[in-house]
N, C-alpha and C positions, 0 to 999 in steps of 0.2 A: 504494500500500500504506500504511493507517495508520500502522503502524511506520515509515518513514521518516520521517516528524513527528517522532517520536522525539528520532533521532539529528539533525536536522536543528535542532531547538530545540538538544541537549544539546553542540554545536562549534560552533553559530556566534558565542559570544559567549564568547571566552577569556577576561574578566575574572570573568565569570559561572560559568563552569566551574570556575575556580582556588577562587572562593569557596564551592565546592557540591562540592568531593569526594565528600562519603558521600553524597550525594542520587544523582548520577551511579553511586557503586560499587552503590548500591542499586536505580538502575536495570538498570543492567548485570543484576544477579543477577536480577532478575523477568522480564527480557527470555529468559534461561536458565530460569526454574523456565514459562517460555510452555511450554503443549504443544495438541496439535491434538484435538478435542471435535467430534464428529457429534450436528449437529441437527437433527431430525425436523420437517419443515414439509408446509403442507396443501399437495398440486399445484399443480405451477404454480405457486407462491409461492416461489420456489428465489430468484430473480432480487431482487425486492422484498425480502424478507427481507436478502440483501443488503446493499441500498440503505438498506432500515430500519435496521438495526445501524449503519451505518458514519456514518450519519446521528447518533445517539443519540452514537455516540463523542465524534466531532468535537464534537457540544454539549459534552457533558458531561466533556469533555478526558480521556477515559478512555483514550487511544492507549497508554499505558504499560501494561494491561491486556489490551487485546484488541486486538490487532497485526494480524491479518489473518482474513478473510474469505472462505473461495471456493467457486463452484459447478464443483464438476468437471464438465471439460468434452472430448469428444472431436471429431476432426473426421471425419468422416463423408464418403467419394466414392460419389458416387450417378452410375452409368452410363445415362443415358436418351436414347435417339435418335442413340443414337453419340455424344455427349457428355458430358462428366464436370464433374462438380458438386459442390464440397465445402461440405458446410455442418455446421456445430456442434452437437451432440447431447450432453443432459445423460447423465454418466456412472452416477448415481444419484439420478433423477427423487422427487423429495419431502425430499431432503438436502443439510444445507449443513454447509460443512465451517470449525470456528472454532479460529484461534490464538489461548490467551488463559491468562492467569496466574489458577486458577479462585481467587476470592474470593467471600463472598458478595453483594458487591455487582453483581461482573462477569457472577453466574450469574444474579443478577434483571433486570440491562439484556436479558440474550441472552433468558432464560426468558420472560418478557411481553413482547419484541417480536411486534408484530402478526404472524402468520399464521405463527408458532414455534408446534408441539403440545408440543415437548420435547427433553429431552438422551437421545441413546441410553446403553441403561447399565441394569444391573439393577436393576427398581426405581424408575427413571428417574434412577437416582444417576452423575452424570457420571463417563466411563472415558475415561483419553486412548487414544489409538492410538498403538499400537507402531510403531518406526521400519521396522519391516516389511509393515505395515500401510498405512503412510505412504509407503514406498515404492511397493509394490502399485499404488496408488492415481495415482502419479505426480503427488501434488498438491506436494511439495516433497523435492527432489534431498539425500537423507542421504549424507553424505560417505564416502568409504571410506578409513580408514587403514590406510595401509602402515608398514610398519618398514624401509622402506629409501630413499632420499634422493638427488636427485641428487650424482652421484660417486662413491657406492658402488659395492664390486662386488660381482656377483648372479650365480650359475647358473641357466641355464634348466632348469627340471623337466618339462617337458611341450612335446608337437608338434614339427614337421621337425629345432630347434635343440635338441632333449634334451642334456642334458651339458656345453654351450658356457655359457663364462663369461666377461662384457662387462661395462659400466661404464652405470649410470644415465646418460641424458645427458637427460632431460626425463619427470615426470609428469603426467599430463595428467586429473584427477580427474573431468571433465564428459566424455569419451570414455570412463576407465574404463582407460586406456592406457598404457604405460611407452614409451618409446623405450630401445633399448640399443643400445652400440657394441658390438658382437661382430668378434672376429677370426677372417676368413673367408678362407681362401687367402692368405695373407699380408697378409692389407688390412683394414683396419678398415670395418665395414659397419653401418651405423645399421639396425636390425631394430622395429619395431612389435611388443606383445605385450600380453597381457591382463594384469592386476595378480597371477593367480596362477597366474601361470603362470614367475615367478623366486620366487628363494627369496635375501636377502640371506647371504655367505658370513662 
């Protein structure tokens, strides 16, 4: 991932960092104002395109800009002759999907990259995608915040445990999962639940 250039220039030299605060706080902020831009490319040129972007970055040290690059992509089980076959299938054939801080410079490397027609968008006027949008798409995992924390204590609202109230003992944000200790017949019982399905008390 281009972005990891990034971070990887910006700590590995502590004398260099201490002397470069605001450049760093300023990176940080661009790295935040990045959002995700769909670009319209000719068939088949999904891959390339790619390659070409990521290619121009790295010359042109643009990494603080334009962070990542992807072609979504699914996997595909193909059953033939009583045998299963997975293989990879573009998720939206003629599109590539760009993280990037839009400037006008960042929008003319992406815009005349070879075999780019253009940014989707009214007009051809670049539109990021919503974190729902983003999600949809499974191209990058938006976080979910809770208001409740390991330790706390939560009532369950919903399913078998309705009304039972336990104590956070683990979030788990890439499952989507809470762990709780609930007291169940005199014994404390570690329970799996979905994030709304407690409600902090």
């Amino acid at each position: 991932m281009p972005g990891s250039v990034l971070y990887s220039e910006l700590f590995s030299d502590s004398k260099r960092l201490e002397g470069g605060r605001g450049r760093v706080s300023a990176l940080v902020c661009m790295a935040e104002e990045a959002k995700w831009y769909v670009v319209h490319t000719y068939s088949g040129y999904e891959n390339k395109v790619k390659a070409n972007i990521e290619k121009i970055v790295e010359n042109r040290k643009m990494q603080d800009y334009i962070l990542d690059i992807v072609v979504p992509m699914e996997e595909q089980i193909e059953i033939k002759d009583g045998k299963k076959k997975a293989t990879l299938k573009k998720v939206f054939p003629g599109y590539v999907l760009v993280k990037m801080v839009m400037t006008d410079e960042s929008w003319y490397i992406v815009r005349n990259t070879r075999g780019v027609t253009g940014f989707v968008g009214p007009g051809s006027k670049p539109v990021p995608l919503s974190d729902d949008e983003i999600r949809m798409m499974g191209v990058e995992q938006v976080e979910t915040v809770v208001d409740y924390e390991v330790g706390d204590s939560v009532r369950v609202i919903e399913g078998p445990l309705e009304s039972f109230i336990g104590t956070v003992e683990e979030i788990s944000h890439d499952k989507k999962k809470v762990r709780v200790m609930v007291s169940m017949f005199g014994r404390e019982t570690p329970v799996e639940l979905d994030f709304t399905q407690i409600v902090k008390l």
